[in-house]
C-alpha positions as CSV (number, residue, x, y, z in Angstrom):
1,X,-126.5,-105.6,55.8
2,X,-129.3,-105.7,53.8
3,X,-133.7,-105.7,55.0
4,X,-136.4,-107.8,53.6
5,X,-137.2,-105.0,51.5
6,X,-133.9,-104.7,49.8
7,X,-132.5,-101.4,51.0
8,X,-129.3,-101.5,53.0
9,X,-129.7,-100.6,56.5
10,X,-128.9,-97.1,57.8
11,X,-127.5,-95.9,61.1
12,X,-130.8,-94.0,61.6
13,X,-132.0,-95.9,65.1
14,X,-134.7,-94.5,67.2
15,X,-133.3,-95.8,70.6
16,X,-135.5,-94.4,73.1
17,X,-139.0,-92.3,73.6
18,X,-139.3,-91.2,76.9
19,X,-142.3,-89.3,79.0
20,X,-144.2,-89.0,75.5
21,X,-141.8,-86.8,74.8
22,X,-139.5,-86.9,71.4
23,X,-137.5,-89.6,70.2
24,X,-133.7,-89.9,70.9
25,X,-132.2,-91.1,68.0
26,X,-128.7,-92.0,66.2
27,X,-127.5,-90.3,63.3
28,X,-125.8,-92.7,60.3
29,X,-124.9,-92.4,56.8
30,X,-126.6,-94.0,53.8
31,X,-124.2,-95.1,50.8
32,X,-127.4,-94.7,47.8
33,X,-130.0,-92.1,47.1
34,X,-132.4,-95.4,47.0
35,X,-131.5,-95.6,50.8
36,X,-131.5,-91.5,51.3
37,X,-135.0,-91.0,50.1
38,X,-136.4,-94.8,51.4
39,X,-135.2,-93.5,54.9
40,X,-137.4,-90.5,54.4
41,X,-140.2,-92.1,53.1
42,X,-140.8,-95.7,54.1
43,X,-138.2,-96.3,57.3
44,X,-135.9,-98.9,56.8
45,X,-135.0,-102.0,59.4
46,X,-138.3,-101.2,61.0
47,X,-137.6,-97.8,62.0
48,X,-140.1,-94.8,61.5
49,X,-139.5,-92.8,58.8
50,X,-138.3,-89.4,58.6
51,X,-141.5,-88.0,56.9
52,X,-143.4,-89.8,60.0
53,X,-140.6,-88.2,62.7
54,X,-141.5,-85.0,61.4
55,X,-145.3,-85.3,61.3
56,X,-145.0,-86.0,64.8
57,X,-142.2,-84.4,66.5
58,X,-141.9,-81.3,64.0
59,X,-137.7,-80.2,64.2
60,X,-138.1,-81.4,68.5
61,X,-136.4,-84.9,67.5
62,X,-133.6,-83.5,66.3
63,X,-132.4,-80.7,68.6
64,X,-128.8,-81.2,68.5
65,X,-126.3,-79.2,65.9
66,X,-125.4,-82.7,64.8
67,X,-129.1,-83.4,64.0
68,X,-130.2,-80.5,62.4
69,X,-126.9,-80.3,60.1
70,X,-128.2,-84.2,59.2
71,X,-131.1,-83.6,57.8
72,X,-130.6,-80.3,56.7
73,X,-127.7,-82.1,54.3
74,X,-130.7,-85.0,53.3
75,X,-133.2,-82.9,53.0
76,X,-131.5,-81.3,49.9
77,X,-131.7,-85.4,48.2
78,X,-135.5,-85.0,49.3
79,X,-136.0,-81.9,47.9
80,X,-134.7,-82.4,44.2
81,X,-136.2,-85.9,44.2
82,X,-139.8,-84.4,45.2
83,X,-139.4,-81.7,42.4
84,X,-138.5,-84.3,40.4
85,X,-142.2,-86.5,41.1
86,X,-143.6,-82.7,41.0
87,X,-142.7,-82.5,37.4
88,X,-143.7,-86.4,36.3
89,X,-141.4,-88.7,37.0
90,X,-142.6,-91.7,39.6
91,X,-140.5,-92.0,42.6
92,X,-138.5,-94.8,40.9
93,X,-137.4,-92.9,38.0
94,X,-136.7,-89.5,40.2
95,X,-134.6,-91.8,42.5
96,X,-132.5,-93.2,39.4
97,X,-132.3,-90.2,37.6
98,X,-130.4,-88.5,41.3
99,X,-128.2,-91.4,41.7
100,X,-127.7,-91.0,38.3
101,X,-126.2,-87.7,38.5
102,X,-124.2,-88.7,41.8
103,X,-122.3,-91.1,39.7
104,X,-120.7,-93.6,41.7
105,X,-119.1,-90.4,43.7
106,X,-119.2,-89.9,47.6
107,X,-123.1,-88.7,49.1
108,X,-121.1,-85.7,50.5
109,X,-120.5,-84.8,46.7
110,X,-123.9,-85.3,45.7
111,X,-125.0,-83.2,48.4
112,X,-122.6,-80.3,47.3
113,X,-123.5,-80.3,43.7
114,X,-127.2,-80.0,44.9
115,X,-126.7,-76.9,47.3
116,X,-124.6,-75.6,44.9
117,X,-127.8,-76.0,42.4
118,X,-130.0,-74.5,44.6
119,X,-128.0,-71.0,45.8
120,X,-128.0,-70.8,42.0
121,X,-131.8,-70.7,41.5
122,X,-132.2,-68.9,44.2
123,X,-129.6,-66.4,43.0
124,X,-130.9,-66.2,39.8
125,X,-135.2,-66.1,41.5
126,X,-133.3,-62.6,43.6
127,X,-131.8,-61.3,40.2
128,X,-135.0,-61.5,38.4
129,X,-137.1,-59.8,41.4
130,X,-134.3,-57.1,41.3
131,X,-134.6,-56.6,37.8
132,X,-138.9,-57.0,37.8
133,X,-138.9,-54.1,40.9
134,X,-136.7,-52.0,39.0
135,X,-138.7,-52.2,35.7
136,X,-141.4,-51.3,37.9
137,X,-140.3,-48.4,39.4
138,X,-138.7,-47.1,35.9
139,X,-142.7,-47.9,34.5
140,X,-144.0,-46.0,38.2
141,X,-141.4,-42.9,37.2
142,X,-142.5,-43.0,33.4
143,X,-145.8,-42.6,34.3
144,X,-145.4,-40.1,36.9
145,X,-143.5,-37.7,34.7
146,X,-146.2,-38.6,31.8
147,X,-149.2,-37.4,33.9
148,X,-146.9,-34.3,35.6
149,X,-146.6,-33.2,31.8
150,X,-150.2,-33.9,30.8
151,X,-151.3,-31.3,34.0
């Protein structure tokens, strides 16, 4: 099933918002990065979209281990598509150049290749701090030892 604006509908349904307090909503599945990251930033089928459910509801809309395991698994697409905009590409092209990468394979596999990405920079952003204190405190013993000898 497919919207007025071209996107295929998700299972993402805001279904009820009672005593002002956060949304209930039902969880789905997307079958393109196009869908993933209009979801996030546009809604889709007239619902809200999950920039706007954040603004508003911070992580209270999605309290459940379902929810939070949801959009912790989409907010991976978001991320690399936002770094991608970061460094120059338009929303378009960062979009294409993601779907581009997932290749026709599942979302689940796209997702996994992108966490996988990211423990790796962040493994190799620990290695370098590990390596920059140690410097440091080989420069902080040099220097130590220099002005011991110069007393």
């Amino acid at each position: 099933m497919h919207s007025a604006n071209g996107y295929q509908a998700t299972r993402l349904q805001v279904i009820s918002t009672e005593d002002g307090g956060p949304p209930t909503v039902i969880y789905g599945s997307a079958s393109t990065v196009k869908d993933v990251w209009a979801e996030y930033r546009h809604g889709i089928d007239g619902q809200p979209s999950i920039q706007s459910l954040d603004a508003a509801w911070g992580p209270r809309w999605r309290p459940e281990p379902r929810g939070r395991t949801w959009y912790s698994r989409r907010k991976i697409i978001w991320d690399k598509i936002k770094e991608l905009i970061y460094d120059g590409l338009s929303e378009e092209a960062a979009v294409a150049e993601i779907e581009g990468l997932r290749g026709g394979r599942s979302m689940n596999w796209l997702m996994n290749i992108l966490q996988n990405d990211r423990k790796e920079v962040k493994a190799s952003w620990r290695a370098a701090a590990a390596a920059a204190t140690a410097a440091k405190e080989t420069n902080g013993a040099v220097l130590t030892q220099a002005n011991e000898q110069a007393s």
